[in-house]
C-alpha positions as CSV (number, residue, x, y, z in Angstrom):
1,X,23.1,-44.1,-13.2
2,X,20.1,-45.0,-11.9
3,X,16.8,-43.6,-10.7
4,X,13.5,-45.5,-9.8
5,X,10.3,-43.9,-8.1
6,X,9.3,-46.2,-5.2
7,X,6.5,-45.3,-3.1
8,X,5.1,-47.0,-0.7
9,X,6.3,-50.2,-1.4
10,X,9.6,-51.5,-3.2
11,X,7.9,-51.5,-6.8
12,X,9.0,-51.8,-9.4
13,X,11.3,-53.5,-11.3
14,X,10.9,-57.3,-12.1
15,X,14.2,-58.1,-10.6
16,X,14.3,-61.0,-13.4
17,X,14.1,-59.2,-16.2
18,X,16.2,-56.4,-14.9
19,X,18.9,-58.4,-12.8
20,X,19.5,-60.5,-16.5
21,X,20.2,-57.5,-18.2
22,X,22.9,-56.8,-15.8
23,X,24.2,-60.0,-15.6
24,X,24.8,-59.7,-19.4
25,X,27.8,-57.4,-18.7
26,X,31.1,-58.9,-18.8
27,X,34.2,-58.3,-16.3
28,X,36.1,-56.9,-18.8
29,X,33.6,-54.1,-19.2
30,X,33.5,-53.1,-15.6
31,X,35.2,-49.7,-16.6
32,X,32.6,-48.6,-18.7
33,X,31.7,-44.6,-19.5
34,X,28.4,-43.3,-20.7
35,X,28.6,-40.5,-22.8
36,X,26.7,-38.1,-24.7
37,X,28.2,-35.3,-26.4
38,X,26.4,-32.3,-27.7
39,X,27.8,-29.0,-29.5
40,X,25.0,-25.9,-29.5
41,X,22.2,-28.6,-28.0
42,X,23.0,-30.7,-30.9
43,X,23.6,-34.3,-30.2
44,X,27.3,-35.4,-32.2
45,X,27.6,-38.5,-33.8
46,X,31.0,-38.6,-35.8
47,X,33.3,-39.1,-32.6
48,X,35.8,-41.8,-33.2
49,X,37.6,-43.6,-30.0
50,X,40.7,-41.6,-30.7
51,X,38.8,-38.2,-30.0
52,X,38.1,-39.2,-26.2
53,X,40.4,-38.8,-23.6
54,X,39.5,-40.3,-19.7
55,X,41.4,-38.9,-16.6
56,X,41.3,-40.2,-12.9
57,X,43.1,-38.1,-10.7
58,X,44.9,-36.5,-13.6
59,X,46.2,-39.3,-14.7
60,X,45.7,-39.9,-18.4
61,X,44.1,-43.6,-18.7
62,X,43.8,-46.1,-21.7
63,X,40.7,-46.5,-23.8
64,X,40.2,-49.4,-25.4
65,X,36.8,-49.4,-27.3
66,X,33.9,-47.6,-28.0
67,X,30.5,-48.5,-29.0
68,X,28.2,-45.3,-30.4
69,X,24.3,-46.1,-30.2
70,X,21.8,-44.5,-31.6
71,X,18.0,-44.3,-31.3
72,X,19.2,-47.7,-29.5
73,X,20.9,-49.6,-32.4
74,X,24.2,-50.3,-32.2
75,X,25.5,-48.5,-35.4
76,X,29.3,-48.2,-34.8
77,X,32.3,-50.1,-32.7
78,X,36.0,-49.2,-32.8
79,X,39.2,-51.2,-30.5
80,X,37.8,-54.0,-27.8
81,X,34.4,-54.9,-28.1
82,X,32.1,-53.8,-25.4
83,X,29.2,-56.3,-24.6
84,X,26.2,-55.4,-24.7
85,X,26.1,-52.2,-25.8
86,X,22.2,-51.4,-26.1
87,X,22.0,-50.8,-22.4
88,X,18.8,-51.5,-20.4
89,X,16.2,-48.6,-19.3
90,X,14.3,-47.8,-16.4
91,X,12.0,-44.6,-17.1
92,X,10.1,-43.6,-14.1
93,X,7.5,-41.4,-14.8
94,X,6.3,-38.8,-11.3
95,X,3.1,-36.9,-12.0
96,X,2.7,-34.4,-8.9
97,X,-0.5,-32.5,-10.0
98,X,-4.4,-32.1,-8.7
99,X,-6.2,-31.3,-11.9
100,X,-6.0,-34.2,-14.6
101,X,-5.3,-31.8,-18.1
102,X,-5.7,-32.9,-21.4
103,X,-1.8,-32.2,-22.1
104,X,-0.9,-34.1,-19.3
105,X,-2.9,-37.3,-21.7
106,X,0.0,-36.4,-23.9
107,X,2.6,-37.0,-22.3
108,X,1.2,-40.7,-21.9
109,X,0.9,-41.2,-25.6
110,X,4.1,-40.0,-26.3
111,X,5.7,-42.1,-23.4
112,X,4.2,-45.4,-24.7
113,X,4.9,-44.7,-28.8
114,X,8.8,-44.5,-27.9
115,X,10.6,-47.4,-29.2
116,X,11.6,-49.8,-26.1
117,X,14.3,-52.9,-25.9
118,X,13.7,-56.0,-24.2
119,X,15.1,-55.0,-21.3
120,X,13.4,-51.9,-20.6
121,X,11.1,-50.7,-17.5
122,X,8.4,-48.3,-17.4
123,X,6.8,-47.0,-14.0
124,X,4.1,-44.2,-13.8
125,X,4.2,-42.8,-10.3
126,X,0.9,-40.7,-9.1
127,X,-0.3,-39.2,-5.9
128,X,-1.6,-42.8,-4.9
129,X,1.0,-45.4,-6.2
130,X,3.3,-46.9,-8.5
131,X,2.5,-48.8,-11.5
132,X,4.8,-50.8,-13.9
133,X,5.0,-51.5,-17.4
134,X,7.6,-54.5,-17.8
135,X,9.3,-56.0,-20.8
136,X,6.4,-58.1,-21.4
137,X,3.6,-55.3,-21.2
138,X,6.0,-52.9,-24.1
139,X,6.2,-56.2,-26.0
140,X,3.1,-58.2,-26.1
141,X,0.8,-55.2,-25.6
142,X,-0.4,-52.2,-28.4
143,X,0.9,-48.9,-27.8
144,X,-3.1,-48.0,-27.7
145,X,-3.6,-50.1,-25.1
146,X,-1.0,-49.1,-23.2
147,X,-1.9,-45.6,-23.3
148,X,-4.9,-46.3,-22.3
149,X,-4.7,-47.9,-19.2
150,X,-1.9,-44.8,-18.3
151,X,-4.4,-42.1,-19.3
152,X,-7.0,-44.1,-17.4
153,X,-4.6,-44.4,-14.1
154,X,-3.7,-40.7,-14.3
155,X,-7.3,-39.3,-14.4
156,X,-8.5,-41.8,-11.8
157,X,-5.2,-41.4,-9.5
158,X,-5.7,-37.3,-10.1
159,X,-9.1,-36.8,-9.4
160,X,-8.7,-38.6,-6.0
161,X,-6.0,-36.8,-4.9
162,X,-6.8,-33.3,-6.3
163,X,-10.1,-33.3,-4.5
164,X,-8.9,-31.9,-0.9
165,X,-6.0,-29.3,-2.8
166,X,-9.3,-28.2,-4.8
167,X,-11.7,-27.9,-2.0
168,X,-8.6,-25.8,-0.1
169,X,-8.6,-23.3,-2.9
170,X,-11.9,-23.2,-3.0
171,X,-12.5,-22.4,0.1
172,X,-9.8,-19.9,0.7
173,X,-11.6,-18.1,-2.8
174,X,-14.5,-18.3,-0.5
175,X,-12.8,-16.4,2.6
176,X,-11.4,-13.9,-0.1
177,X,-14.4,-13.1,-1.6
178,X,-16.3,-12.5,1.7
179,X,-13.5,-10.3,2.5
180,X,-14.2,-8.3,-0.3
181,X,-17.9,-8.2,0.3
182,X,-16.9,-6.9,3.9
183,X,-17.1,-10.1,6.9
184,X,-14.8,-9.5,9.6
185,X,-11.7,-9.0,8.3
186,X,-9.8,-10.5,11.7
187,X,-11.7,-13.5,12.0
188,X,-11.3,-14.3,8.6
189,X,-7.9,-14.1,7.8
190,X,-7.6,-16.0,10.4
191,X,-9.4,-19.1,8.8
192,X,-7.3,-17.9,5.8
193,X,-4.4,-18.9,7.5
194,X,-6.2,-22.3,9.0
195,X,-7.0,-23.3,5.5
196,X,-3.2,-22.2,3.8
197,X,-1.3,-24.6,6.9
198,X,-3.3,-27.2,5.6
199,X,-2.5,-26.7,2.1
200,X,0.8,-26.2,3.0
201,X,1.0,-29.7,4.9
202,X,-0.7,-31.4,2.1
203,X,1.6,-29.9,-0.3
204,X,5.0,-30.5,1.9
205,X,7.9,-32.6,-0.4
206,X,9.1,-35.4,0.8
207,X,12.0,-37.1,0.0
208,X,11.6,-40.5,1.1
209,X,10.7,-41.5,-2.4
210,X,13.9,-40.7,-4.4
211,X,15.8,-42.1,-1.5
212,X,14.3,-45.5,-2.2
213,X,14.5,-44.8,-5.5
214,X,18.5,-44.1,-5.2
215,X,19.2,-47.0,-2.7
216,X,17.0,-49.6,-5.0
217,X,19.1,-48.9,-7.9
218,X,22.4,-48.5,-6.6
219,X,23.9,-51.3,-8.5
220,X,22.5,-51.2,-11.3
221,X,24.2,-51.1,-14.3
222,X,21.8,-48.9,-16.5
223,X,20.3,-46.2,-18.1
224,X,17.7,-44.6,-15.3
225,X,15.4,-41.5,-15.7
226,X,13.5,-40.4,-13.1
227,X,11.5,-37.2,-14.9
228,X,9.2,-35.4,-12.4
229,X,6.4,-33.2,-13.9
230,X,4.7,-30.9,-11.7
231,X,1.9,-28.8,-12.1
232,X,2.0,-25.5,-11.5
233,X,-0.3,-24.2,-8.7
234,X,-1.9,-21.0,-7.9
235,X,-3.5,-19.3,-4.6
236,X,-5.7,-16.7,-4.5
237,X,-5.2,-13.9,-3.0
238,X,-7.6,-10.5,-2.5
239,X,-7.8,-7.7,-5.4
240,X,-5.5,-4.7,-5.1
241,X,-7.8,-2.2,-3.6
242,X,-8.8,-4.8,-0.7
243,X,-4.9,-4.9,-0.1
244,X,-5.1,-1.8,0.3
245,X,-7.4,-1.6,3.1
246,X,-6.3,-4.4,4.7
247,X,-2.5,-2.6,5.2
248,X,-4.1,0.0,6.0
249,X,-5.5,-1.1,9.0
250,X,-3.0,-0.6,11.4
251,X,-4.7,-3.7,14.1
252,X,-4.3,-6.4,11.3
253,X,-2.2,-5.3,8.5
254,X,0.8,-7.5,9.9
255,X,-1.1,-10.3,9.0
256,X,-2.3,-9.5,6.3
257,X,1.1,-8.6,4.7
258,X,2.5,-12.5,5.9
259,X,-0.5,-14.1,4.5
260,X,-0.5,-12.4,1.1
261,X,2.7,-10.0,0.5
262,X,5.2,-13.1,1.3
263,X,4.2,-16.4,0.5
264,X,7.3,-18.2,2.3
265,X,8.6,-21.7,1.0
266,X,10.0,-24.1,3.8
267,X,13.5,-23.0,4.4
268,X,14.1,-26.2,6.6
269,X,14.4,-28.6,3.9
270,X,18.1,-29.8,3.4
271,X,18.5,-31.1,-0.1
272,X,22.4,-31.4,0.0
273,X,22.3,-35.2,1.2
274,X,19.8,-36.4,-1.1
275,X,21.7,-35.0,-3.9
276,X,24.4,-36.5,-2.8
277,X,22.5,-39.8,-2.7
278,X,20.8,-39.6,-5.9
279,X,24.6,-38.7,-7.6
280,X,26.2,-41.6,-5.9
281,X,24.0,-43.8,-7.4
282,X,23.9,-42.4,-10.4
283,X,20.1,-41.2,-10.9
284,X,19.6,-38.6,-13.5
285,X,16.3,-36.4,-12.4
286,X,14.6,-34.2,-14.9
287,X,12.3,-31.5,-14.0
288,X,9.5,-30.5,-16.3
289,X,7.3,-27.8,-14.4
290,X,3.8,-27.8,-16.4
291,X,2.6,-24.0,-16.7
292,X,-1.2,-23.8,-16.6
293,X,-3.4,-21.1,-17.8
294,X,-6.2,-20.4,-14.5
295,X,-9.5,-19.3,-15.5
296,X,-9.3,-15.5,-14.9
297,X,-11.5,-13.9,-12.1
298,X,-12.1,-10.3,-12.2
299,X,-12.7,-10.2,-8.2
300,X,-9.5,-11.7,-7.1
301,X,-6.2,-12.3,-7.7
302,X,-4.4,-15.5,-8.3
303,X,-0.2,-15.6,-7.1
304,X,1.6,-18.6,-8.3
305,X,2.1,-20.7,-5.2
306,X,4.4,-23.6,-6.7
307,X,7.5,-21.6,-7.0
308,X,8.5,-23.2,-3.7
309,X,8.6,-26.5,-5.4
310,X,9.9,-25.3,-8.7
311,X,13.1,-24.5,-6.7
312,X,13.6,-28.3,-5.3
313,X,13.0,-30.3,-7.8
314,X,14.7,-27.8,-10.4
315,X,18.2,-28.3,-7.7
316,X,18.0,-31.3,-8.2
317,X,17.8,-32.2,-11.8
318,X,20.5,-29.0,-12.4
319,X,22.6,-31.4,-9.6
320,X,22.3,-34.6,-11.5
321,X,22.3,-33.4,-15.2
322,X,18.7,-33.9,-15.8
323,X,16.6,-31.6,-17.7
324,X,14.8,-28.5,-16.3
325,X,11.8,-27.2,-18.3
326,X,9.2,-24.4,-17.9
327,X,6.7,-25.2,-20.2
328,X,3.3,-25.6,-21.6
329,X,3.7,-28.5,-23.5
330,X,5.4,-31.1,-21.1
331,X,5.3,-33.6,-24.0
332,X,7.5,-31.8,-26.0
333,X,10.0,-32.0,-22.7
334,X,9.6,-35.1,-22.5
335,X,10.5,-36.4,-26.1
336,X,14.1,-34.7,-25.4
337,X,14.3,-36.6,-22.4
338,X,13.6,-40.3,-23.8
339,X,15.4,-39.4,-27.5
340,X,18.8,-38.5,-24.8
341,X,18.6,-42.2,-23.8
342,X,18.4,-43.7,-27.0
343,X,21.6,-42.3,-28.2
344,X,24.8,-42.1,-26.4
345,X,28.4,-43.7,-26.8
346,X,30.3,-46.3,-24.6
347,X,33.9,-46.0,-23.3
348,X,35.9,-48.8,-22.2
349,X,39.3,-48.0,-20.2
350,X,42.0,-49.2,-18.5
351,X,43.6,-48.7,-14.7
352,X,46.6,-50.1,-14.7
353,X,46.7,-53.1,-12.5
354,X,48.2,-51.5,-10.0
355,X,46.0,-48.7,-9.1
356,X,42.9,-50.8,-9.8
357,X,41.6,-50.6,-6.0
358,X,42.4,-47.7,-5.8
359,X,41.5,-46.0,-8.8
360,X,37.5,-47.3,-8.8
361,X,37.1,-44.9,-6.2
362,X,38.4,-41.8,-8.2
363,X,36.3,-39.2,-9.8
364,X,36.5,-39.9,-13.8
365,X,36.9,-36.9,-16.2
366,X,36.6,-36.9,-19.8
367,X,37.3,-34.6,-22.7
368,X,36.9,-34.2,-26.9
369,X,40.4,-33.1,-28.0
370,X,40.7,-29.6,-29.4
371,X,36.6,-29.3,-29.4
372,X,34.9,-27.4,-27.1
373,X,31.9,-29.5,-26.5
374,X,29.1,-30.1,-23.7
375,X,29.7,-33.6,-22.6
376,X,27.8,-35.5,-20.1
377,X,29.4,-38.6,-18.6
378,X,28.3,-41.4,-15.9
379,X,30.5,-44.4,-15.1
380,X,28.3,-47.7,-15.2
């Protein structure tokens, strides 16, 4: 599984440091499962080798050892040994907001106080580019310190890029205030309109990013998170009674009703191949959707504009078997995220020699005997 945020040029990883992890691996582990089990959202830890069983094409297959990590220490082994069982991490860290929040601080901290291996990779990905932490940053450098140069890229990265979304809204509160107060109603929701298709282009995903992301880490042979948080956005909209006129009037109320009643998302967006991309090269995306309070304002209304994005990004984790969250503590999303790749078990198997070629190509299943658990798997 892999997943790596790469923006505008191929950043990230140190090959060195990640290309010897990988070379650590030895032939005989090639058929390697990741696992992680859960029963009622609880993580199990008492599975013994004899509880798995691995299918390819129906065909009930040999496992031969297992390795169960946890909070990334090797702490049990049954059957052939598996090498290197503490597997390396990339984390890749996408902050899609225009408002630098306190909470979002947080989720720094909490990133950089997570115990790390040697092997590990950190990238934080903003609006304006890409910056790594590498083995030797987690090692040689403080957690404060590290926080503090994250917390010091976010609110710089932020503020740059959240300027023109701000000075959108505000101008559209503008030209929905003078509405109210009674300017020409065709001429400006017509500048309405101007000032939401630029929004809307600013605004407009892009998938160009995770496809680097999925092509760069296509063979390798680790643990890979790529957690997006986004911020939720809101666009403001005129108070009930001016809706009221404005429907009313029979020369504009068409556009009134597409500008306000039915804020459309872009239906043109076709996510099916970049799934399929980000699953064959085994990148796990989470989704954590930061819910913001906005200040209240008696004279208008405010309608949640990110919903649009909320249903991408939230396809695509669901697609990969990443985490979705709603939430208003994107810290607390987070921590489930990093704990889920500190504890995991490793299946070795056999095809028999036979079917080798043909069997890598297979789809891999794998089940608990006689439990009815929730189990994730990825073949390395």
């Amino acid at each position: 599984m892999k997943k790596f945020f790469c923006g505008v040029l191929a950043i990230l990883i140190s090959g060195a440091a990640l290309a010897l992890a990988l070379n650590q691996r030895e032939a005989d582990d090639d058929n390697l499962l990741l696992l992680q089990v859960f029963d009622k959202g609880k993580f199990v830890e008492t599975l013994s080798l004899s509880d798995f069983e691995v299918f390819t094409d129906g065909k009930l297959l040999d496992v031969k050892g297992l390795s169960f990590v946890k909070a990334l220490k090797e702490k049990r082994k049954e059957g052939a040994e598996i090498k290197s069982a503490i597997l390396p991490r990339v984390i890749v860290l996408e902050f899609r907001g225009y408002e630098y929040d306190q909470k979002l601080g947080q989720v720094v901290e909490h990133l950089f106080r997570r115990p790390y291996s040697p092997f590990d990779t950190i990238s934080l990905v903003t609006p304006v580019k890409v910056y790594g932490f590498f083995s030797e940053s987690l090692r040689d450098r403080t957690p404060e310190e590290l926080i503090n140069a994250g917390s010091t890229i976010l609110k710089r990265d932020l503020s740059v890029t959240g300027k023109t979304e701000n000075e959108i809204i505000q101008e559209l509160t503008r030209l929905v205030l003078d509405l109210q107060q009674g300017s020409s109603a065709k001429e400006t929701l017509m500048q309405y309109q101007q000032n939401l298709e630029s929004l809307k282009n600013l605004r407009k995903f892009s998938a160009d990013t995770l496809l680097v992301a999925a092509g760069r880490f296509s063979e390798v042979r680790a643990l890979k998170h790529y957690v997006i948080i986004y911020q939720q956005e809101f666009l403001p909209i005129p108070n009930s009674q001016m809706m009221d006129t404005l429907l009313a009037n029979q020369s504009i109320m068409f556009q009134a009703s597409e500008l306000f009643r039915s804020i459309s998302s872009d239906e043109s967006i076709a996510l099916g191949p970049l799934i399929e991309e980000l699953k064959n090269s085994g990148i796990v995306v989470d989704f954590i959707y930061f819910k913001t309070t906005p200040r209240p304002r008696p004279d208008i209304q405010l309608r949640e504009l990110s919903t649009d994005m909320f249903d991408i990004y939230s396809k695509m984790a669901y697609a990969t078997g990443g985490l979705v969250s709603s939430s208003a503590t994107p810290s607390a999303q987070l921590k489930k995220i990093l704990e889920s790749t500190e504890n995991y078990y490793l299946i070795s198997y056999i095809v028999p020699t036979e079917e080798n070629v043909e069997k890598q190509s297979e789809e891999i299943t794998v089940r608990v005997k006689n439990k009815d658990y929730t189990l994730t798997c990825i073949k390395l």
